[in-house]
C-alpha positions in Angstrom: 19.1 25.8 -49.9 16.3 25.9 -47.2 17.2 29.4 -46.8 17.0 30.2 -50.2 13.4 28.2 -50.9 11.9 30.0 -48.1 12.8 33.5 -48.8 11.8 32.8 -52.6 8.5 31.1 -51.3 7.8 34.4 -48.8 8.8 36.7 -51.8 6.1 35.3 -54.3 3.2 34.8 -52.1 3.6 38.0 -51.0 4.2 39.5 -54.5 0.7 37.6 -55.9 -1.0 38.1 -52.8 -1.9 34.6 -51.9 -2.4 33.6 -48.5 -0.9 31.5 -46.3 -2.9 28.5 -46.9 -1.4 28.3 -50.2 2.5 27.9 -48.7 2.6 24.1 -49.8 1.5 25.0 -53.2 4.1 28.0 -53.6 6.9 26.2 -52.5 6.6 22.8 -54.6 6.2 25.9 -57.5 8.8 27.2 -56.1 11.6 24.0 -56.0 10.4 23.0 -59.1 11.7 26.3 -61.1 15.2 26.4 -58.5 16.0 22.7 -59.9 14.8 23.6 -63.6 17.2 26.2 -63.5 21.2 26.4 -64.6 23.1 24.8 -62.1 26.5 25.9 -61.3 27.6 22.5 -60.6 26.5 21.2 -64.2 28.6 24.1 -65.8 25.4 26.8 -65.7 23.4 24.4 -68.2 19.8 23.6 -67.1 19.2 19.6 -66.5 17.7 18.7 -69.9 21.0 19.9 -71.0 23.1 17.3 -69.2 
């Protein structure tokens, strides 16, 4: 998961163009949307579903 958050944190800042200052910002953004997302462990549903 680390893995994951940090190449989807890199990805975005670099996509808006924010700089590095804002790295806590993008990846609290970041884990938020990952664990609103459809899990495969809940059956691909999104957590207001379960």
């Amino acid at each position: 998961m680390n893995r994951t958050l940090n190449e989807r944190v890199k990805s975005i800042r670099i996509h808006v163009g924010l700089p590095k200052t804002f790295w806590a910002d993008v990846v609290s953004t970041t884990a938020y949307l990952i664990n609103q997302g459809p899990s495969i462990f809940i059956g691909f549903k999104i957590p207001e579903e379960e």
